[in-house]
C-alpha positions in Angstrom: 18.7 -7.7 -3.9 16.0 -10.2 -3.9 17.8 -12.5 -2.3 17.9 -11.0 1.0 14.0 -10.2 0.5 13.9 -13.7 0.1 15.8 -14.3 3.3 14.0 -11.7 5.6 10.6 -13.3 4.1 11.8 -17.0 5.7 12.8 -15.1 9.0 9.2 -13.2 9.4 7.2 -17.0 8.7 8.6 -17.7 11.9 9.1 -14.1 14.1 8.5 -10.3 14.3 10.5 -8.2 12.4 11.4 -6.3 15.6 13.0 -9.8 16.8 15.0 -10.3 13.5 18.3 -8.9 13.2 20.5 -7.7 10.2 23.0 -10.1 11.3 20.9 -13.2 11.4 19.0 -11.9 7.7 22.8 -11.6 6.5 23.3 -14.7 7.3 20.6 -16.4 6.1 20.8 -14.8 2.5 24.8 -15.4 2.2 25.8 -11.7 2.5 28.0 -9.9 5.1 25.8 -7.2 7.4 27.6 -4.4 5.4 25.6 -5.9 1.8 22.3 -5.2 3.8 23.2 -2.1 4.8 24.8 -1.0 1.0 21.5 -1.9 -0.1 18.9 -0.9 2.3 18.5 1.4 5.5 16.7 -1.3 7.5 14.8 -4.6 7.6 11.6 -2.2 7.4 13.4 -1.3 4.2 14.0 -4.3 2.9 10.2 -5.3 3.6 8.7 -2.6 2.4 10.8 -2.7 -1.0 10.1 -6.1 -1.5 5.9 -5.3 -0.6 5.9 -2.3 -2.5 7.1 -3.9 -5.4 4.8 -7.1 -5.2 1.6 -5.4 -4.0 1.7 -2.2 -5.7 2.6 -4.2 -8.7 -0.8 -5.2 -9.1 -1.8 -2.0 -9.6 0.4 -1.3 -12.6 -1.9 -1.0 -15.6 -5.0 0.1 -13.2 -6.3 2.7 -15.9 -6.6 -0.5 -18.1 -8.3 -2.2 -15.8 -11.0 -2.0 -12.8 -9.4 -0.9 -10.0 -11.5 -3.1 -7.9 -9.9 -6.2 -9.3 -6.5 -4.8 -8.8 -7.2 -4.1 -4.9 -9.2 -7.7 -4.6 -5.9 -8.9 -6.5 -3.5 -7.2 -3.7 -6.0 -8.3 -0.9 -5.2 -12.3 -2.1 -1.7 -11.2 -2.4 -1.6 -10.2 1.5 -4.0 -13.1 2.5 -0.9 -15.1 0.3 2.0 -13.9 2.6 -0.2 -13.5 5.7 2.4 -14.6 8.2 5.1 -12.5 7.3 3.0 -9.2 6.5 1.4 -9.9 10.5 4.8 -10.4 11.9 5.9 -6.7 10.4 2.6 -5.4 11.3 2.3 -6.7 14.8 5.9 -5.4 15.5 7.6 -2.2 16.7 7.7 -1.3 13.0 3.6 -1.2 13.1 3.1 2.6 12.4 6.4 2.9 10.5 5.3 0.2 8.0 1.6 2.0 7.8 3.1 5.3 7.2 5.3 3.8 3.9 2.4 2.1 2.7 0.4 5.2 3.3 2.9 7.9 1.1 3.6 5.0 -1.2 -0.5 5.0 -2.2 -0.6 8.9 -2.2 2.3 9.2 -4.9 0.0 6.5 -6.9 -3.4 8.1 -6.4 -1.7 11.7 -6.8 -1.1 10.5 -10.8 -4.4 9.2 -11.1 -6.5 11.7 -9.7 -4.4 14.5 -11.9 -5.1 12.0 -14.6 -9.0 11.9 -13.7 -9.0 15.6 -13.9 -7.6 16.1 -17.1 -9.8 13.5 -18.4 -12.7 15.1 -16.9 -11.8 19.0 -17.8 -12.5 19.5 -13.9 -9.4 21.7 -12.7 -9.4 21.7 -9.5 -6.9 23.5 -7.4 -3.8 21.4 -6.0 -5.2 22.2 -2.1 -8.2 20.1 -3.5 -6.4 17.7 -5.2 -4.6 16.7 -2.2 -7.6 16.5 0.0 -9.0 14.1 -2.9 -6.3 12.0 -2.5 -5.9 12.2 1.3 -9.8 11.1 1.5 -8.9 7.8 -0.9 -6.1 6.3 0.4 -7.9 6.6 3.8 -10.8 4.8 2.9 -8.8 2.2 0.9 -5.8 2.2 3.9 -8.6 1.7 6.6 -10.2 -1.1 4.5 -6.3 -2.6 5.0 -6.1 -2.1 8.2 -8.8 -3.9 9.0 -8.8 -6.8 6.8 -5.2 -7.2 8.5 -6.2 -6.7 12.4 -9.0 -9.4 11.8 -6.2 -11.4 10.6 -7.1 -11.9 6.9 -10.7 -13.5 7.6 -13.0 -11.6 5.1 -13.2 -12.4 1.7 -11.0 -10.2 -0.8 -13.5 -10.2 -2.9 -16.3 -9.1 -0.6 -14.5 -6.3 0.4 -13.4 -4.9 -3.1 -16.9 -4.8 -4.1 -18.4 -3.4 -1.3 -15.5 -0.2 -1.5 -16.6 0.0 -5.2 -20.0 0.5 -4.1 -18.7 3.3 -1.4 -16.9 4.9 -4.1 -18.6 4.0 -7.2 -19.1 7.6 -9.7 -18.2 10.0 -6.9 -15.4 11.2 -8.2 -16.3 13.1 -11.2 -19.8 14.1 -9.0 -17.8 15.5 -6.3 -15.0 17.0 -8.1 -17.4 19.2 -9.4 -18.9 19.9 -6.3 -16.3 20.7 -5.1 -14.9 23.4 -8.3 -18.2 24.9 -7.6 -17.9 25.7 -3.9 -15.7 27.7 -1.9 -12.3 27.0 -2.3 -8.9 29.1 -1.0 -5.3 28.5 -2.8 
């Protein structure tokens, strides 16, 4: 239904999503209020399909390639639809539109990390796992969050490199540290 993406996306260059109805979306995209709602819950939904698909989409293909170019890559990709990803994140919808992106990254990382351990012969219990994951997605969410509340300014680029120094050959060090020490299932 990328046409009513398409139509929310004109709306939010010009308002908050919490002062954009269904009704006026509907109307911009040529569909009755009912065709939103057949296809989506909310305009949060419709959104967050439309960024989960473009942003995350950058990812695809991450084991292939550094992961640091893919998050510089979805950086540029928010700095490219600033306007509209402010205007959900400056409205109402602020900690509902967090909390998507949030699980969305967790199911990602979740497959990564089991990846990782396989790879690595480091079996570490799923209690751990999750914490793993929890620690990651807050580090790269809180990198988000504030390249979007100082409204884009920083340098994608900058940023990605300097969480790839923060990060860079930890895992595997403290997986094992972390195998090794105490640990309750």
């Amino acid at each position: 239904m990328h046409y009513i993406e398409d139509a929310l996306l004109e709306m939010l260059k010009e308002k908050p999503l919490d002062k954009t109805s269904v009704k006026e979306v509907a109307e911009k995209a040529h569909v009755s209020r009912q065709t939103v709602y057949y296809h989506y819950d909310s305009l949060l939904d419709v959104f967050t399909s439309w960024f989960n698909e473009s942003i995350w989409s950058r990812f695809t293909n991450r084991r292939e390639r550094n992961w640091v170019a893919g998050f510089e890559d979805a950086l540029r990709f928010c700095v490219e639809y600033k306007t509209e990803i402010i205007n959900v994140y400056r409205s109402s919808y602020h900690m509902d539109f967090i909390r998507s992106q949030s699980q969305y990254a967790i199911k990602m990382l979740t497959d990564d990390i089991d990846i990782l351990c396989k790879e690595l012969e480091i079996p570490l219990s799923d209690r751990d796992k999750e914490f793993v994951v929890n620690y990651y997605v807050k580090l790269a969410m809180g990198v988000i969050l504030n390249f979007i509340d100082d409204e884009m300014e920083d340098d994608p680029g900058y940023l990605a490199s300097r969480l790839e120094i923060m990060v860079a050959n930890s895992f595997e060090e403290k997986a094992r540290k972390m195998l090794a020490s105490y640990s309750v299932d």
